[in-house]
Every structure is written in structure tokens, then in C-alpha cells.
C-alpha positions as CSV (number, residue, x, y, z in Angstrom):
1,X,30.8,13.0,6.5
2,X,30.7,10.8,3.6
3,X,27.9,11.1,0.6
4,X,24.8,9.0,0.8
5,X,25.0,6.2,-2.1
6,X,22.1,5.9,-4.6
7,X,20.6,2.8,-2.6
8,X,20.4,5.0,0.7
9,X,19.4,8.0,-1.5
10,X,16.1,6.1,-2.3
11,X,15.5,4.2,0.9
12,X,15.5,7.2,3.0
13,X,12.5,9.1,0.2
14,X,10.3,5.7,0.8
15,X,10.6,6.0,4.2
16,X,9.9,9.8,4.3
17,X,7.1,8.7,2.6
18,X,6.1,6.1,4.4
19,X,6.3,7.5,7.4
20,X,3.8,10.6,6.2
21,X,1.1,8.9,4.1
22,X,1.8,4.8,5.8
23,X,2.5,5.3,9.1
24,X,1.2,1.9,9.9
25,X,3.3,0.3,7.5
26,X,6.4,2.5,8.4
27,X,6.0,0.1,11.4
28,X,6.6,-3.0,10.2
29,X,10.0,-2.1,8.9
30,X,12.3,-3.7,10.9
31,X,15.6,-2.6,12.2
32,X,18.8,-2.4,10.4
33,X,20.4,-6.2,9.6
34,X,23.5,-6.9,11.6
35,X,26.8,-7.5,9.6
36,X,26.7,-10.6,11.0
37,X,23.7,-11.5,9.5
38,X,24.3,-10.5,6.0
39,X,27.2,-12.8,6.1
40,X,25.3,-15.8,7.4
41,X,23.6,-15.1,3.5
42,X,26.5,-14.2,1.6
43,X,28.5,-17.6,3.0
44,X,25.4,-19.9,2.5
45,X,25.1,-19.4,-1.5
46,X,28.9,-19.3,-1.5
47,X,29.0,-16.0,-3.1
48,X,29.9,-12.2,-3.4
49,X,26.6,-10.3,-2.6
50,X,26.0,-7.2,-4.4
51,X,27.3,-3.8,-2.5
52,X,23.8,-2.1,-2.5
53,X,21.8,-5.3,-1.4
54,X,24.2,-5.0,1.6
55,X,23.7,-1.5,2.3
56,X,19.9,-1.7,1.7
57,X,19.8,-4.9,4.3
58,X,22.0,-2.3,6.6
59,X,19.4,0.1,6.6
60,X,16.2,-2.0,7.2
61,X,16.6,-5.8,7.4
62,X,12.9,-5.8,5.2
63,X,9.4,-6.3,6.5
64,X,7.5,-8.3,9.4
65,X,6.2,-10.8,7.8
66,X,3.6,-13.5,10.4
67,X,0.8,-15.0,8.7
68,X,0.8,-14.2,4.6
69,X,1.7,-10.5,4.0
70,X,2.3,-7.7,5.9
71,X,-1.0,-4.9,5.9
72,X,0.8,-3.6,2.6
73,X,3.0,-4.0,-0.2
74,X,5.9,-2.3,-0.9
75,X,7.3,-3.6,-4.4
76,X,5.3,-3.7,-7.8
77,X,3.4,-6.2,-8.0
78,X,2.3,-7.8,-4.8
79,X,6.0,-8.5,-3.2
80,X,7.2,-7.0,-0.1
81,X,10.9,-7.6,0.8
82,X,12.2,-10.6,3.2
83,X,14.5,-9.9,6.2
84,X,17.9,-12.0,6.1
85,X,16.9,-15.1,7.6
86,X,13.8,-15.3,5.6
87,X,15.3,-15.1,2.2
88,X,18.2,-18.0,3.9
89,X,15.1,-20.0,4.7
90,X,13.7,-19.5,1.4
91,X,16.2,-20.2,-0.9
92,X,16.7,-23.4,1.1
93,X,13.1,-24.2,0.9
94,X,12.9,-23.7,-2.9
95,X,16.2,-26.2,-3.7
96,X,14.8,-28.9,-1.7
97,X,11.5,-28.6,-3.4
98,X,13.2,-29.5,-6.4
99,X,15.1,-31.9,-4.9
100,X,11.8,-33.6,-4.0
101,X,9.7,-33.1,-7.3
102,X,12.1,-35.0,-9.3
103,X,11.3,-38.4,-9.2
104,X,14.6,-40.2,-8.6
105,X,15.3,-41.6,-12.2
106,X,15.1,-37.5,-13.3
107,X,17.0,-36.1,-10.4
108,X,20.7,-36.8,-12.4
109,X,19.3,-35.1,-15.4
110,X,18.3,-32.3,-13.5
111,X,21.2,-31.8,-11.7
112,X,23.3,-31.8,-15.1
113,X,21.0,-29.0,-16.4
114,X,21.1,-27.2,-13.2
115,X,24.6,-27.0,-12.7
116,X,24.9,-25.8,-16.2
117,X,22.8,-23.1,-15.5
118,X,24.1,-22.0,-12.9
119,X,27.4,-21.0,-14.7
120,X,25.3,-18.9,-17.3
121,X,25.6,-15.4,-17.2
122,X,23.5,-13.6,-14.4
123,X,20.1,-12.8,-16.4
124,X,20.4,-16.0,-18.8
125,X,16.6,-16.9,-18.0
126,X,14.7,-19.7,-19.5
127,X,10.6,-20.2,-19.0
128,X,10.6,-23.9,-17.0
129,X,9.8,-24.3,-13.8
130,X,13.6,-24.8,-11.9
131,X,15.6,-22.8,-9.4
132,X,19.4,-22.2,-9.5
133,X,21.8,-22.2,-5.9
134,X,22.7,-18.7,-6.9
135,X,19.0,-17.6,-6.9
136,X,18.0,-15.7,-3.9
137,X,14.6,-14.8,-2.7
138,X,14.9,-11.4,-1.3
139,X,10.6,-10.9,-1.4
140,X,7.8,-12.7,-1.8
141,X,3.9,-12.1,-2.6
142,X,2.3,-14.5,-0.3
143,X,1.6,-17.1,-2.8
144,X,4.8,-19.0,-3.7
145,X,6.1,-16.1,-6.3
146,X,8.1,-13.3,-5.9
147,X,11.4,-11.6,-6.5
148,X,14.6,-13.3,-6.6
149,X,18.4,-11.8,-7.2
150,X,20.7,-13.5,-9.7
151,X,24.0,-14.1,-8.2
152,X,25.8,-15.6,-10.7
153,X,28.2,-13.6,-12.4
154,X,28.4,-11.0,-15.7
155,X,27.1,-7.5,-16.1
156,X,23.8,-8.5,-14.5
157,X,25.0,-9.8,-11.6
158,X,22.3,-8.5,-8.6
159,X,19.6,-8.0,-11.3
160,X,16.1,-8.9,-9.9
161,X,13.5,-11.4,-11.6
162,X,9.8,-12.0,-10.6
163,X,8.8,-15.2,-10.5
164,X,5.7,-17.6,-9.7
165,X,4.8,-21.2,-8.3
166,X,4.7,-22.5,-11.9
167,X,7.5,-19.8,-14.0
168,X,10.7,-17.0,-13.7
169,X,10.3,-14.3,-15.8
170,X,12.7,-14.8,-18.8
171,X,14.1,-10.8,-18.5
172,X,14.8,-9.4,-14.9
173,X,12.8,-6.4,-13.7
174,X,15.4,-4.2,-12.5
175,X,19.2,-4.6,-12.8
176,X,19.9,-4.3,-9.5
177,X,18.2,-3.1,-6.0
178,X,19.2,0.5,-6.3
179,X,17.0,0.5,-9.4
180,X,14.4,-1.3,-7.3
181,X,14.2,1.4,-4.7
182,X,14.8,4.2,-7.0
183,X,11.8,3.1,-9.3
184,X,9.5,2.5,-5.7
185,X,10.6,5.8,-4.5
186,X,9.6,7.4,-7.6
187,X,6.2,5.6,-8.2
188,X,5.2,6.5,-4.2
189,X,6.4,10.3,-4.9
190,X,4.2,10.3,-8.0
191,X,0.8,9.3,-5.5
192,X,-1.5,12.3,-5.9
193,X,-1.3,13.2,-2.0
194,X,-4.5,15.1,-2.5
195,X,-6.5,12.0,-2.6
196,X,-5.2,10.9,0.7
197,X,-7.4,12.2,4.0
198,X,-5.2,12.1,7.0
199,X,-7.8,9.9,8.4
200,X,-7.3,7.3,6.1
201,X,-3.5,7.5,5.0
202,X,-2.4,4.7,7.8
203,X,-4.3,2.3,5.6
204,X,-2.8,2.9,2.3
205,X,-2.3,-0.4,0.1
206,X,0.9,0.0,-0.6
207,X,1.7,-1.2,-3.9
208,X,-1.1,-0.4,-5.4
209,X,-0.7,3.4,-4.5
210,X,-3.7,4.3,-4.4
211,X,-5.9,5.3,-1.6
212,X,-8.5,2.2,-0.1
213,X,-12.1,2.2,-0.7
214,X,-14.7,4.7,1.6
């Protein structure tokens, strides 16, 4: 039998965790991603996707996500993660929003400065408001922000960057999605469990970790 990897190290202690103190939020997990359907990303942006992203996406393909959010948030602050198609559907959505909010006398320049970006080391970030083909949205917060990986290539490649409807941040967050689940998986561990009443646990905000208000 062959060793868990880090990724599958931390997912399994957030849903342990989950699954004792959010057993309503355990539930919107969905099921493992197909291979299938990791590809379908990976051969859209043209690119190599990083070993753990695959892995995590192979043990739960993210969250349910209908209407806004789900109940709770998983990821520091306010993001919970998308499910394969979502982030596909995403990504597209964000590149023809530039597309359109370039008037056309702009739209060559932008292209120019795009395309040179996007051969810029992975974590070369700069404050404007633009989004690069080898960005991918793997969670959002509801409100047009989120988290994004950083697919194009150097040391950083996979690292993960929150960003909003106006801004990216200009350093990632974590380096890659191990460090992610690894920092989650600590934070939830570090909860004070003695401040959680059995009778209120399936309604932890997760995220904030902290038990709701009587």
C-alpha cells in the first residue's frame, strides 16, 4: 500500500474534522473528480496542472455551490473551493470580461501587455485590474473575488493568489494547494472544541472558526 502524499495527508484531517464539528458542511463536499474531468481543465489552459491540485480534485471535486455560497466557508477569508467545471466556467468568464471592458481602440494594447505577462514567472504579480490565460479560479467568495492558481511556469508554479472584482494580490497566499490544505487543516485543529455544543456544531461558520451566535 503506497504512502499518503502531503495533499491527501491534510484533506483527510479537514474532513475528520468536518465530519465531527460540520456535519452539515461535510455534506456539500462533493464526490471525487473523474480523470476525465481534470483533463477537460488541464487541456483548456493548455497546460501542465500541478500534481497535488490533481490529487486534491481526486479526492473531492470541491463544494456545492447553487445560489452564492455554500452554508460555510472553507478557505481563509470567505473562499470555498470550485468543482472542475466551475473553475472551467470561470476562468472563461473572467477572459471574456476583459475581452469586453476594453473598448476596441485599447483591446491591441491589452493583448500586447497580456501576452507578456503571461510568460512572466508564476507569482510575477502587478496591482491592475487584468487576468492572465494561465490564471485559474479554483474558489471563489461569492462576490467576484477569490482564489486563483498561477499556471505559468518557475518555482511558483501552482502558487495560489486572492483576488477581488477591482485587484490580485501582488504576493500569492500559499505556494501551492498542499500548503493551502495543510494551513486549513491546521487552523480547524486549533478550534477550541470546548466552545462547540453538539447541538450547535452542524452550523459552524466555517472559515471563521468560530462557533455562531446563541
Amino acid at each position: 500500500m503506497g504512502t499518503d502524499t502531503a495533499v491527501e495527508r491534510a484533506w483527510h484531517r479537514i474532513e475528520d474534522r468536518l465530519s465531527r464539528f460540520a456535519p452539515r458542511f461535510r455534506a456539500q463536499l462533493n464526490p471525487p473528480a473523474t480523470a476525465a474531468e481534470i483533463d477537460t481543465v488541464a487541456t483548456a489552459l493548455g497546460v501542465a496542472l500541478p500534481a497535488d491540485l490533481r490529487i486534491w480534485w481526486g479526492l473531492s471535486n470541491g463544494v456545492r455551490h447553487g445560489i452564492g455560497l455554500p452554508s460555510g466557508i472553507l478557505i481563509p477569508e470567505f473562499s470555498s473551493p470550485y468543482p472542475t467545471s466551475m473553475a472551467l466556467e470561470r476562468w472563461r468568464m473572467h477572459l471574456q470580461v476583459q475581452q469586453d471592458f476594453y473598448p476596441p481602440g485599447m483591446r491591441e494594447e491589452m493583448e500586447r501587455f497580456v501576452a507578456g505577462q503571461n510568460t512572466q514567472p508564476a507569482g510575477t504579480l502587478l496591482p491592475q485590474l487584468y487576468w492572465l490565460p494561465r490564471w485559474l479560479p479554483i474558489a471563489g467568495n461569492g462576490g467576484g473575488g477569490g482564489l486563483f492558481m498561477d499556471l505559468r511556469e518557475g518555482p511558483l508554479h501552482g502558487c495560489l493568489v486572492e483576488f477581488s472584482r477591482e485587484h490580485q494580490d501582488t504576493t500569492p497566499r500559499w505556494e501551492s494547494v498542499t500548503q493551502l490544505w495543510v494551513d486549513v487543516a491546521d487552523q480547524l485543529e486549533a478550534v477550541d472544541t470546548d466552545l462547540l455544543r453538539s447541538d450547535r456544531v452542524a452550523d459552524l461558520r466555517i472559515g471563521h472558526w468560530a462557533p455562531p451566535h446563541s
